[in-house]
N, CA, C and O atoms as a Tripos MOL2 file, in Angstrom:
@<TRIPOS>MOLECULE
protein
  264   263    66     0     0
PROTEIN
NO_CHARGES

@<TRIPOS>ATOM
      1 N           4.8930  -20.1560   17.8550 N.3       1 UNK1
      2 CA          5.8010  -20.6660   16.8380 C.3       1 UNK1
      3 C           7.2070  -20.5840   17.4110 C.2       1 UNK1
      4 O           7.5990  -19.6350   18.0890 O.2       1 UNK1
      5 N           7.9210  -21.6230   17.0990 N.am      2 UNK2
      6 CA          9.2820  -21.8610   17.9940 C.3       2 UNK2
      7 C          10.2270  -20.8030   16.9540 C.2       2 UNK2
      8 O           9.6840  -20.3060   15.9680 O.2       2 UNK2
      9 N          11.2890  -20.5930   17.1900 N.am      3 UNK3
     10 CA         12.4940  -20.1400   16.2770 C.3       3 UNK3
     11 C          12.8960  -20.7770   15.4070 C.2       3 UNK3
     12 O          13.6670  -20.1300   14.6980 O.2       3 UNK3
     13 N          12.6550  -22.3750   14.9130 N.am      4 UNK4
     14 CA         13.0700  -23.2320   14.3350 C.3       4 UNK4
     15 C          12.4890  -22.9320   13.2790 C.2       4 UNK4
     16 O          13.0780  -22.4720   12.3010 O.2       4 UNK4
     17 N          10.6210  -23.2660   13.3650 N.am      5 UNK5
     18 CA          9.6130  -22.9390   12.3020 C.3       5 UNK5
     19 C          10.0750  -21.6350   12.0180 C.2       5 UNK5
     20 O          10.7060  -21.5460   10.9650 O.2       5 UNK5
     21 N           9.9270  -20.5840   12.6840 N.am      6 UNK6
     22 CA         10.2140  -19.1490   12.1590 C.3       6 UNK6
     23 C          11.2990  -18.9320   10.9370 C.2       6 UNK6
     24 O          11.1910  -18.2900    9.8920 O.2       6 UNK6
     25 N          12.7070  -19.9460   11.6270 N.am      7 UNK7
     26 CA         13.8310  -19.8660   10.7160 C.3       7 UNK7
     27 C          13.0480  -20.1880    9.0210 C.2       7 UNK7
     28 O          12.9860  -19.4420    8.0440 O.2       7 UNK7
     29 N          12.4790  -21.7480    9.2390 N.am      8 UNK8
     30 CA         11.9260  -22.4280    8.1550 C.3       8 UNK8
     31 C          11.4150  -21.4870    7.2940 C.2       8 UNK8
     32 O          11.7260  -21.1790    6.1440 O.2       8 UNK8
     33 N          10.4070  -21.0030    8.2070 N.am      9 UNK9
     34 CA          9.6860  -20.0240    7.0940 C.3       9 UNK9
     35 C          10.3070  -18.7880    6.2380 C.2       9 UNK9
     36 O          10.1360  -18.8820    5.0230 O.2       9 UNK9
     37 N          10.8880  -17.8340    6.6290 N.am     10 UNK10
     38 CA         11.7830  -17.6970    6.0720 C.3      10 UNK10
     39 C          12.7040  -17.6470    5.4530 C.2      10 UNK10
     40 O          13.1870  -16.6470    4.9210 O.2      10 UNK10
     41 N          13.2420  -19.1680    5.4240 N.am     11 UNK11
     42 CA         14.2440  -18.8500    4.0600 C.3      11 UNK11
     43 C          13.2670  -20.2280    3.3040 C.2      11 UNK11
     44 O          14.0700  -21.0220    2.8140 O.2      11 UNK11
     45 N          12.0840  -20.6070    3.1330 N.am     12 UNK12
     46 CA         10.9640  -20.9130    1.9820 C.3      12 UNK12
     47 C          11.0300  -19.7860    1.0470 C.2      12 UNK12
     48 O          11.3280  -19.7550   -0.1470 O.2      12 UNK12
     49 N          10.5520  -18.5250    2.1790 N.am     13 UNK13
     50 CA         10.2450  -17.2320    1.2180 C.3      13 UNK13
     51 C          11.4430  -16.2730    0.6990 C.2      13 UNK13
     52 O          11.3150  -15.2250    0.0650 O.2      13 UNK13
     53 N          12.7210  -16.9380    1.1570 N.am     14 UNK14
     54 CA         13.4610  -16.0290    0.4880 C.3      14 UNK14
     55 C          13.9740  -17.0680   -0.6760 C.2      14 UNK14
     56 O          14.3520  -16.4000   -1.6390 O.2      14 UNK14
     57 N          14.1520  -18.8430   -0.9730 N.am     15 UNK15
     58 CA         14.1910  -19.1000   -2.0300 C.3      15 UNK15
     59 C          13.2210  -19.2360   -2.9070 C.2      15 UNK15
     60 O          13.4920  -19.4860   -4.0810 O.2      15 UNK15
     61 N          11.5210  -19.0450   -2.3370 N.am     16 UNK16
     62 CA         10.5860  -18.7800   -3.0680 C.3      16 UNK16
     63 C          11.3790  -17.4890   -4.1210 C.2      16 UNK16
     64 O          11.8640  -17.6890   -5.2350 O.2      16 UNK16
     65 N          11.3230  -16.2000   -3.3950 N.am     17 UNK17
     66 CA         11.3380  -15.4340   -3.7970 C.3      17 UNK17
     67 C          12.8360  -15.1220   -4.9000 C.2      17 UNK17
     68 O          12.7770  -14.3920   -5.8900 O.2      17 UNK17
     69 N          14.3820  -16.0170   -4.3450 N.am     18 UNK18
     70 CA         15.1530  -16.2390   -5.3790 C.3      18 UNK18
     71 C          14.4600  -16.6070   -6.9190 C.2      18 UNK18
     72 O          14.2090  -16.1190   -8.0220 O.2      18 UNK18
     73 N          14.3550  -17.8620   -6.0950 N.am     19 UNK19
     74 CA         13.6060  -18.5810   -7.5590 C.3      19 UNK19
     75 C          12.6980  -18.0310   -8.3490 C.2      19 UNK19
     76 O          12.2610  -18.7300   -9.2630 O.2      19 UNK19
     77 N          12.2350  -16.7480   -8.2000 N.am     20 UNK20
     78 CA         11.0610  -16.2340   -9.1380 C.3      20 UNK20
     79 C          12.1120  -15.1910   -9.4800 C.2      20 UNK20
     80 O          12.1850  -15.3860  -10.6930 O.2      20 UNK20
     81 N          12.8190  -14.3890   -9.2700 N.am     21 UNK21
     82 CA         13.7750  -13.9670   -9.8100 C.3      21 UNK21
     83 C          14.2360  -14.4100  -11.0140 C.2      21 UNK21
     84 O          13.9710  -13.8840  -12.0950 O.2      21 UNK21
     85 N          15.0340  -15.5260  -10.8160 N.am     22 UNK22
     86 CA         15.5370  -16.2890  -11.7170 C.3      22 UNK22
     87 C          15.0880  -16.7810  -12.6620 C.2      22 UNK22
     88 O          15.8100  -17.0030  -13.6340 O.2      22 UNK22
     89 N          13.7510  -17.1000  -12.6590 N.am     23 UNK23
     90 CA         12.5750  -17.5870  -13.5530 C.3      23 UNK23
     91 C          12.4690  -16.1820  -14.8600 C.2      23 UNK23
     92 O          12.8030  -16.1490  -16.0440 O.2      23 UNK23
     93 N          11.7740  -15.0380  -13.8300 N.am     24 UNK24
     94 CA         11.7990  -14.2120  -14.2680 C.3      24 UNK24
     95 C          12.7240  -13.3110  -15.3590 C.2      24 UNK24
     96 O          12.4180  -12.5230  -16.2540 O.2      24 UNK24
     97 N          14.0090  -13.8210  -14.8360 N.am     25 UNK25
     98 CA         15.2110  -13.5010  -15.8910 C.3      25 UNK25
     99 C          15.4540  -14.2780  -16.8360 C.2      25 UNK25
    100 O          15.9240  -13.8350  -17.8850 O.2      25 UNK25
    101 N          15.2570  -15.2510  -16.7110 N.am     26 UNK26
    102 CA         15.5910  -16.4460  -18.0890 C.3      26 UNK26
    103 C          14.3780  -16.6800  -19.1000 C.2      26 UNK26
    104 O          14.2500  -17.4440  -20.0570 O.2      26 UNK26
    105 N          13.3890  -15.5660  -18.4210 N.am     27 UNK27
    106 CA         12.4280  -16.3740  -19.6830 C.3      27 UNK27
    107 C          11.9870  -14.1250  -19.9650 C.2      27 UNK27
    108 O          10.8470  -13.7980  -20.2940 O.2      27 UNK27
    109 N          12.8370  -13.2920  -19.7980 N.am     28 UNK28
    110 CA         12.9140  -11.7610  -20.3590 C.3      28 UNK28
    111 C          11.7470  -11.4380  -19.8590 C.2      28 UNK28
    112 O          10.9150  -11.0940  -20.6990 O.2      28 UNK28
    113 N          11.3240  -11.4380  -18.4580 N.am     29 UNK29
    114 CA          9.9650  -11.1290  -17.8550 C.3      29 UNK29
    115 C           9.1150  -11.4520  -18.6600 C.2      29 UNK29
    116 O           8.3550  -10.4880  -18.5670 O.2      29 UNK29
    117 N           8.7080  -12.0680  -19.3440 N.am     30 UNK30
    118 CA          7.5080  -12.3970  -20.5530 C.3      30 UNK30
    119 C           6.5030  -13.7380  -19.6770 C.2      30 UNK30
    120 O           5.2760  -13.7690  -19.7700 O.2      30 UNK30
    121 N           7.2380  -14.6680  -18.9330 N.am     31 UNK31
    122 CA          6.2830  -16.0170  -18.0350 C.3      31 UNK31
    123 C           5.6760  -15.0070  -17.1670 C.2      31 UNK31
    124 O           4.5350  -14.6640  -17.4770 O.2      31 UNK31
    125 N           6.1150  -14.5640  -16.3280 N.am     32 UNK32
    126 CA          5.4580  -13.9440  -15.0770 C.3      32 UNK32
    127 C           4.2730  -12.6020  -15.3100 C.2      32 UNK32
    128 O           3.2510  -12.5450  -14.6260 O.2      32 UNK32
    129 N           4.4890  -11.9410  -15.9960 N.am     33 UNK33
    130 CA          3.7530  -10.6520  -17.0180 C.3      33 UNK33
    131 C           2.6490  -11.9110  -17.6380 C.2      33 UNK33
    132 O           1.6510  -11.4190  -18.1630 O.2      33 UNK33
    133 N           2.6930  -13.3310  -17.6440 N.am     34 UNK34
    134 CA          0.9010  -13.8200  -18.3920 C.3      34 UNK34
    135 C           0.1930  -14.1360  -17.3830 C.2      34 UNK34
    136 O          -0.7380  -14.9250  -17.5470 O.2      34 UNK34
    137 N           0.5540  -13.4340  -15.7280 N.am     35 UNK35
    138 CA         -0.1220  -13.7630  -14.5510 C.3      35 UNK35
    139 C          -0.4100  -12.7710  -13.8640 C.2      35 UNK35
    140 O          -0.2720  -12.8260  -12.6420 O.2      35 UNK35
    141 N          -0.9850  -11.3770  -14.6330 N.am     36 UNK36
    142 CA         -1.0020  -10.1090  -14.0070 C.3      36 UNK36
    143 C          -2.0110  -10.1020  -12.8280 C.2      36 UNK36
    144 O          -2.3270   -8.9530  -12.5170 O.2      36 UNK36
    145 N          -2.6660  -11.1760  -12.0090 N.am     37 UNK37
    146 CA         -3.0070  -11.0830  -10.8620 C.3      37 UNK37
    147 C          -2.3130  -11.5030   -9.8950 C.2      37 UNK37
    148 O          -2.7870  -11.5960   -8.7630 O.2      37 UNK37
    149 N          -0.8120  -11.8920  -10.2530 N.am     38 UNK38
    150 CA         -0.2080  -11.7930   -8.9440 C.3      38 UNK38
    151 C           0.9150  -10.9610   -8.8680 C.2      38 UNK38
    152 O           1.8610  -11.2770   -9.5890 O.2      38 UNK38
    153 N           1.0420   -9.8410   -8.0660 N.am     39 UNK39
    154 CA          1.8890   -9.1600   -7.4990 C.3      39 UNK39
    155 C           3.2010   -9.0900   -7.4810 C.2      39 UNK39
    156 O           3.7030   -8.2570   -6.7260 O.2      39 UNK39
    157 N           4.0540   -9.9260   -8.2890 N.am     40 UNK40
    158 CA          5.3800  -10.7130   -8.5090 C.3      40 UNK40
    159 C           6.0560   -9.8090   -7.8590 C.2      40 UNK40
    160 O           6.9990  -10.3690   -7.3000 O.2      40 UNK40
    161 N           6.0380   -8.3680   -7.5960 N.am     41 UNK41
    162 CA          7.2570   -7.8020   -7.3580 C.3      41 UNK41
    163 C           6.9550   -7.9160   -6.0490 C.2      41 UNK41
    164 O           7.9410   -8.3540   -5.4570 O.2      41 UNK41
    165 N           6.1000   -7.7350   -5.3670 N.am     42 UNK42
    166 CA          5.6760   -8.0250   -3.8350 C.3      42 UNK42
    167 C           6.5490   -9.0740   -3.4240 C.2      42 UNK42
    168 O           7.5790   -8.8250   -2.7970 O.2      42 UNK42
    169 N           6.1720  -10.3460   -3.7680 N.am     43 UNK43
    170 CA          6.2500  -11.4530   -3.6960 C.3      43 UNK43
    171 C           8.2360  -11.9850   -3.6630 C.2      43 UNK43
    172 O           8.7750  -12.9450   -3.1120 O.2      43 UNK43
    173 N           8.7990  -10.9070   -4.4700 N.am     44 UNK44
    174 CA         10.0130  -10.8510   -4.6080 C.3      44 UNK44
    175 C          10.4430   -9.8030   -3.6020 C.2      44 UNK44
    176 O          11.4560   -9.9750   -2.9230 O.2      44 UNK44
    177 N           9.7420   -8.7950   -3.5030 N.am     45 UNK45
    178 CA         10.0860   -8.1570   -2.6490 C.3      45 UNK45
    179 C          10.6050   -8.4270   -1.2130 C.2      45 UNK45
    180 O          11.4750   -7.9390   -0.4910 O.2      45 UNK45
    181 N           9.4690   -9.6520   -1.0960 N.am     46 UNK46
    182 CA          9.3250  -10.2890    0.2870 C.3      46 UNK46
    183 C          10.9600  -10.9420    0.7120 C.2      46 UNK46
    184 O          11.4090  -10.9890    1.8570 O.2      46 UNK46
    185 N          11.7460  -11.4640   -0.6950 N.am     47 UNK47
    186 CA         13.0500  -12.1020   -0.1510 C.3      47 UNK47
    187 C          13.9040  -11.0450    0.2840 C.2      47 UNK47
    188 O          14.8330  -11.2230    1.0720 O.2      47 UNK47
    189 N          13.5710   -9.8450   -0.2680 N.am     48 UNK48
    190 CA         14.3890   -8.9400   -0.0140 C.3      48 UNK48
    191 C          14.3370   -8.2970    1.2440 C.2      48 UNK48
    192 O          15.3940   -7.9860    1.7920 O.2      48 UNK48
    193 N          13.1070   -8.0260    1.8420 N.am     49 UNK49
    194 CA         12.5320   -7.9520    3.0900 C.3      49 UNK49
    195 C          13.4760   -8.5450    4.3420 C.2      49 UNK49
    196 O          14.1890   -8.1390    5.2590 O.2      49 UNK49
    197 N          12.9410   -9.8920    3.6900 N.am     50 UNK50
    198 CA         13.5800  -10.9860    4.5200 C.3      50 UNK50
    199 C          15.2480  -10.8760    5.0780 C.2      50 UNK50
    200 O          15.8030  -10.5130    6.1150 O.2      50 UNK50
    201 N          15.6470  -11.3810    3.8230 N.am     51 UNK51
    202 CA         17.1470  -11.2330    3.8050 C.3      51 UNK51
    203 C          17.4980  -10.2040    4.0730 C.2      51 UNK51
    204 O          18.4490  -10.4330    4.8210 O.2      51 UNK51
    205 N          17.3750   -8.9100    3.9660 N.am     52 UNK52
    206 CA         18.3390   -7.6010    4.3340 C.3      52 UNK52
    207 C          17.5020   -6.7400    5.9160 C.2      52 UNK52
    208 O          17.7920   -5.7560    6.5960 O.2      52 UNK52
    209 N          16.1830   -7.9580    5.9440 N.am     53 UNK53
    210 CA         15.7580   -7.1970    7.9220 C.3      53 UNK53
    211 C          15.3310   -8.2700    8.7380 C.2      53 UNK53
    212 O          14.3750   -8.4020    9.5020 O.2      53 UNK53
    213 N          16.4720   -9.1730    8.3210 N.am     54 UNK54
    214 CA         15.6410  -10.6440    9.0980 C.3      54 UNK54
    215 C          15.6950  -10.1710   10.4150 C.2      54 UNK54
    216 O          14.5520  -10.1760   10.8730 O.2      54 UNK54
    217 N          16.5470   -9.7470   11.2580 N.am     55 UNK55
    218 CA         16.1630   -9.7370   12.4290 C.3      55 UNK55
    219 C          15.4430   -8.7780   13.0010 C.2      55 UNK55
    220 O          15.1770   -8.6960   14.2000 O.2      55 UNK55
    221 N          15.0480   -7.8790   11.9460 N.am     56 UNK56
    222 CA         14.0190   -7.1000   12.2500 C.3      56 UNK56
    223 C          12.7010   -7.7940   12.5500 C.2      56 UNK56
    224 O          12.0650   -7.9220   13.5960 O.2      56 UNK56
    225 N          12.5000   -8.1830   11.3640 N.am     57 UNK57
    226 CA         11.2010   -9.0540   11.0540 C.3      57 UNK57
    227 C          11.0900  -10.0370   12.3370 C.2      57 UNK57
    228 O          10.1170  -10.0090   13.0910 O.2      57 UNK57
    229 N          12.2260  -10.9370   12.5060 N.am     58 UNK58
    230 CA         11.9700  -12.1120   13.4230 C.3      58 UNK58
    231 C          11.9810  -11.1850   15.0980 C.2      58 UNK58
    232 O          11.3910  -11.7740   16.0040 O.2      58 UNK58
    233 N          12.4980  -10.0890   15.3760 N.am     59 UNK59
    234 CA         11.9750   -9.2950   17.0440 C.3      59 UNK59
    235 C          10.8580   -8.7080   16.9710 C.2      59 UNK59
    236 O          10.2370   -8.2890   17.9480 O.2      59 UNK59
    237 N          10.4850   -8.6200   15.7500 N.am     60 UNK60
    238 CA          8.5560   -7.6580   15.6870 C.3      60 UNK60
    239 C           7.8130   -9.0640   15.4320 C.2      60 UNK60
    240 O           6.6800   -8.9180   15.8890 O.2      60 UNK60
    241 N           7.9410  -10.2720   14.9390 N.am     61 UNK61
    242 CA          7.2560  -11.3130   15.2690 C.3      61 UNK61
    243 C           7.0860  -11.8000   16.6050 C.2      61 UNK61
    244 O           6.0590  -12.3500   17.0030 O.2      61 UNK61
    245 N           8.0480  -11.6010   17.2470 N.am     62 UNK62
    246 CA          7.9570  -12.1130   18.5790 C.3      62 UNK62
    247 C           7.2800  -11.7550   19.4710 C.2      62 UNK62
    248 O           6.7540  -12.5320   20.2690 O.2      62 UNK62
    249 N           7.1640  -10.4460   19.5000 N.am     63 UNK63
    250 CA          5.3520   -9.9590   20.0820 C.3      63 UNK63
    251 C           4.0370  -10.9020   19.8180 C.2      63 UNK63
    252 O           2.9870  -11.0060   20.4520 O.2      63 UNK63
    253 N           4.3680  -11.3540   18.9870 N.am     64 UNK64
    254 CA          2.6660  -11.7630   18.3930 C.3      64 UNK64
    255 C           2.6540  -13.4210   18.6320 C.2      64 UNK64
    256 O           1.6270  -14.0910   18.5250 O.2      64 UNK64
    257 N           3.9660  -13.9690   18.9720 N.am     65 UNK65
    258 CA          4.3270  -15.1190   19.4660 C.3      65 UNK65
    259 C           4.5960  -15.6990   21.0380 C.2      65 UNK65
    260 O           5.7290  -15.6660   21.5190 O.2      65 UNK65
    261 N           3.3300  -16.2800   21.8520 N.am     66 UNK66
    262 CA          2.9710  -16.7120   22.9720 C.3      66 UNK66
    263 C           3.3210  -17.3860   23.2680 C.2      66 UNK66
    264 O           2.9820  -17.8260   24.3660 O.2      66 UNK66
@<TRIPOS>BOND
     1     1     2 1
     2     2     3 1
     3     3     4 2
     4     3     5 am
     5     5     6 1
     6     6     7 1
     7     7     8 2
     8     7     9 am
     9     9    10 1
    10    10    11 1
    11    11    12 2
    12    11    13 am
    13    13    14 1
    14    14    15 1
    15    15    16 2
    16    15    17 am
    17    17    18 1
    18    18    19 1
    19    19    20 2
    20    19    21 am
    21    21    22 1
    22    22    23 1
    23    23    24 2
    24    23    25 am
    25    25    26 1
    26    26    27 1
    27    27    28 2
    28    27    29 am
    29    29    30 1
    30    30    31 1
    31    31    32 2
    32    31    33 am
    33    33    34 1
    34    34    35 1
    35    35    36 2
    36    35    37 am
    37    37    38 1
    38    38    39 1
    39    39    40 2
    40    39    41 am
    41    41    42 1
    42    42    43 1
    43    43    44 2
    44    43    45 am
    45    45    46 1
    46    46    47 1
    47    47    48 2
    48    47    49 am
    49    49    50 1
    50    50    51 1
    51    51    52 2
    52    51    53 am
    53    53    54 1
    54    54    55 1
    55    55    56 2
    56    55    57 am
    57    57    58 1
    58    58    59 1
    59    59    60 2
    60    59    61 am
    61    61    62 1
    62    62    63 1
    63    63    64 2
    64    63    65 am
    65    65    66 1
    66    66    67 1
    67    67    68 2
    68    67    69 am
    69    69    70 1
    70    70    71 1
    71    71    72 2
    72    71    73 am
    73    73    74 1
    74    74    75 1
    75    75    76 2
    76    75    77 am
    77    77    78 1
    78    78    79 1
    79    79    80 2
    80    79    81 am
    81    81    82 1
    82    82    83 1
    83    83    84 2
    84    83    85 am
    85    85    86 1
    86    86    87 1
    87    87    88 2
    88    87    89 am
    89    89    90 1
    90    90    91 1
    91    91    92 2
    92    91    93 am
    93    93    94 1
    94    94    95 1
    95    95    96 2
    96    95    97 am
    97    97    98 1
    98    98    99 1
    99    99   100 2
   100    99   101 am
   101   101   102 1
   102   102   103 1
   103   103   104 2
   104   103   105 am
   105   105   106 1
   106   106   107 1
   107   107   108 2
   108   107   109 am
   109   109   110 1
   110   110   111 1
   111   111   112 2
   112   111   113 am
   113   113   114 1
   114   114   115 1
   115   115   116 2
   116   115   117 am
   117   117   118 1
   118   118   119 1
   119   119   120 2
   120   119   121 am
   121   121   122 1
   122   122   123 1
   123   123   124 2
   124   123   125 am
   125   125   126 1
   126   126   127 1
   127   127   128 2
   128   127   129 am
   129   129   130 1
   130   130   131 1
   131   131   132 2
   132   131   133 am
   133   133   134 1
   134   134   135 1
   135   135   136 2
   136   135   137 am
   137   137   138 1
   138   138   139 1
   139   139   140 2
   140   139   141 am
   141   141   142 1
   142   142   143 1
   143   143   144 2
   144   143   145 am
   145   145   146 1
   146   146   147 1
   147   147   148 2
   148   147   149 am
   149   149   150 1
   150   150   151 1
   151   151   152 2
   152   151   153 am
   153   153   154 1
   154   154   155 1
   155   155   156 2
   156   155   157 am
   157   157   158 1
   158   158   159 1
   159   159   160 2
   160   159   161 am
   161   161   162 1
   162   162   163 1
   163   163   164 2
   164   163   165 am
   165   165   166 1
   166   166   167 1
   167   167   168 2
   168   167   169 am
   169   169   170 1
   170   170   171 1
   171   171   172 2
   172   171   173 am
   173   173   174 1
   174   174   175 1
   175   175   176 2
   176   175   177 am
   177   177   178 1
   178   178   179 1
   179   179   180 2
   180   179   181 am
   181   181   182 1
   182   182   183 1
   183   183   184 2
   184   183   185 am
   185   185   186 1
   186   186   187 1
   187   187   188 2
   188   187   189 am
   189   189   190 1
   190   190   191 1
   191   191   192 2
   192   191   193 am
   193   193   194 1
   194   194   195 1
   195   195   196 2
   196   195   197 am
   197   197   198 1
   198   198   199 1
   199   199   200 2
   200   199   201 am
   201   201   202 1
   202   202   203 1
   203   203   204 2
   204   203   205 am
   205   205   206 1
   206   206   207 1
   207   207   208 2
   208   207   209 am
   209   209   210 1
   210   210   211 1
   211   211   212 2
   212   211   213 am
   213   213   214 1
   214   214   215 1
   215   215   216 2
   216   215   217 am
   217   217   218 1
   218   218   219 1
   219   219   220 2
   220   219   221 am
   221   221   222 1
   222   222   223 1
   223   223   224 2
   224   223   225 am
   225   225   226 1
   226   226   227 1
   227   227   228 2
   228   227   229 am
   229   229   230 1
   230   230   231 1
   231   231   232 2
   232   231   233 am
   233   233   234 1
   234   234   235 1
   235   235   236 2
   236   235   237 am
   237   237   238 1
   238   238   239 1
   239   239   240 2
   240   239   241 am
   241   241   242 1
   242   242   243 1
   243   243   244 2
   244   243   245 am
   245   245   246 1
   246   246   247 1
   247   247   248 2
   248   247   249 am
   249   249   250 1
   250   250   251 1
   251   251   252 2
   252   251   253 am
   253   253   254 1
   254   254   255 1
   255   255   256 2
   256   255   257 am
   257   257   258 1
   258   258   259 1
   259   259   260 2
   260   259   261 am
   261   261   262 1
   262   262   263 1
   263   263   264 2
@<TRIPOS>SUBSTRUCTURE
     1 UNK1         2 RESIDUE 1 A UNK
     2 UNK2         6 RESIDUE 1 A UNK
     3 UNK3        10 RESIDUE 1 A UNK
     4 UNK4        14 RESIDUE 1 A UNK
     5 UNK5        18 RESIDUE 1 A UNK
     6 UNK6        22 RESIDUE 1 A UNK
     7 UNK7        26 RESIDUE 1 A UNK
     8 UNK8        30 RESIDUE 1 A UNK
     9 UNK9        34 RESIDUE 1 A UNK
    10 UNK10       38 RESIDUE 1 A UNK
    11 UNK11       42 RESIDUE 1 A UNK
    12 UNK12       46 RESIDUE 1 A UNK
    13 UNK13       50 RESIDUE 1 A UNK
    14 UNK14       54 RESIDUE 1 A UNK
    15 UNK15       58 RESIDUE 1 A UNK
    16 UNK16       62 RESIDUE 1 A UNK
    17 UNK17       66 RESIDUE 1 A UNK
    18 UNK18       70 RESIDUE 1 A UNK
    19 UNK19       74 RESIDUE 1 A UNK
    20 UNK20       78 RESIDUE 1 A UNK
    21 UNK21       82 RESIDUE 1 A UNK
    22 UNK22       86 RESIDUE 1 A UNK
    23 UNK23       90 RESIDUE 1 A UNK
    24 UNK24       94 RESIDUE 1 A UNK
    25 UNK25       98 RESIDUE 1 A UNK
    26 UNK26      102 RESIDUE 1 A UNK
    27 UNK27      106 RESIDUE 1 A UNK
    28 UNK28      110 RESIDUE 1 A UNK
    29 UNK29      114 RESIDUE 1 A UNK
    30 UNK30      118 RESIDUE 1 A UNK
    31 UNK31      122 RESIDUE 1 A UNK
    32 UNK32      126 RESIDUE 1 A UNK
    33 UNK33      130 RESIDUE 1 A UNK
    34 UNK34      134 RESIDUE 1 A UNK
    35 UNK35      138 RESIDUE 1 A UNK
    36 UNK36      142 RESIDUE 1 A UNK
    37 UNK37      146 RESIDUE 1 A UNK
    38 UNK38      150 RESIDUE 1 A UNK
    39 UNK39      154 RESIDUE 1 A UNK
    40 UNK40      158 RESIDUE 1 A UNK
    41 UNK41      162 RESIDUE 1 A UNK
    42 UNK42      166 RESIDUE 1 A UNK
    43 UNK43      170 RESIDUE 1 A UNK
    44 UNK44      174 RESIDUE 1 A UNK
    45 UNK45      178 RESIDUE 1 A UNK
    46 UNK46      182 RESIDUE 1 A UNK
    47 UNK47      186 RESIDUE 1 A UNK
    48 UNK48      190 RESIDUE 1 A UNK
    49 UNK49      194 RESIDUE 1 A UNK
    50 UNK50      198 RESIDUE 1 A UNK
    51 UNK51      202 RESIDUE 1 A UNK
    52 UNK52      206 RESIDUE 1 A UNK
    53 UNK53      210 RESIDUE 1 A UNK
    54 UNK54      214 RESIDUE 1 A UNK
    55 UNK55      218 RESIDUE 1 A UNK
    56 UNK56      222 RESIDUE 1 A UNK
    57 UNK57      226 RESIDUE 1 A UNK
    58 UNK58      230 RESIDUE 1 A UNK
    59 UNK59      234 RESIDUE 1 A UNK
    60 UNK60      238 RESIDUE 1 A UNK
    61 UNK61      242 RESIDUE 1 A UNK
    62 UNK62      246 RESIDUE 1 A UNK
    63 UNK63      250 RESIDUE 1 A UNK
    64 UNK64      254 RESIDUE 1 A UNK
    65 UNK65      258 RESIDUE 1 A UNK
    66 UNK66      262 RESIDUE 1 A UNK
């Protein structure tokens, strides 16, 4: 995977993960709580991940990238 895709992917999952935020706040956690099989805070977690260790994340990917 080039740096380009890598970039891509990454900020998918960090406005994925905005956007469920935001969802989440405008509707008083009540939409996301009628989908208790998915993990929402994970999933949000992940932008946070992202955004505050991107370059963590993107030099420990690079091992696994040939």
């Amino acid at each position: 995977m080039k740096s380009g895709k890598h970039d891509s992917i990454c900020m998918e999952l960090i406005n994925n993960g905005e956007a469920l935020m935001k969802i989440d706040m405008i509707s008083n956690k009540t939409l996301l709580s009628d989908y208790p099989g998915i993990e929402w805070k994970k999933v949000m977690g992940m932008r946070d991940i992202i955004s505050h260790h991107y370059f963590d994340c993107f030099q420990n990917s690079r091992s696994f990238i040939k």
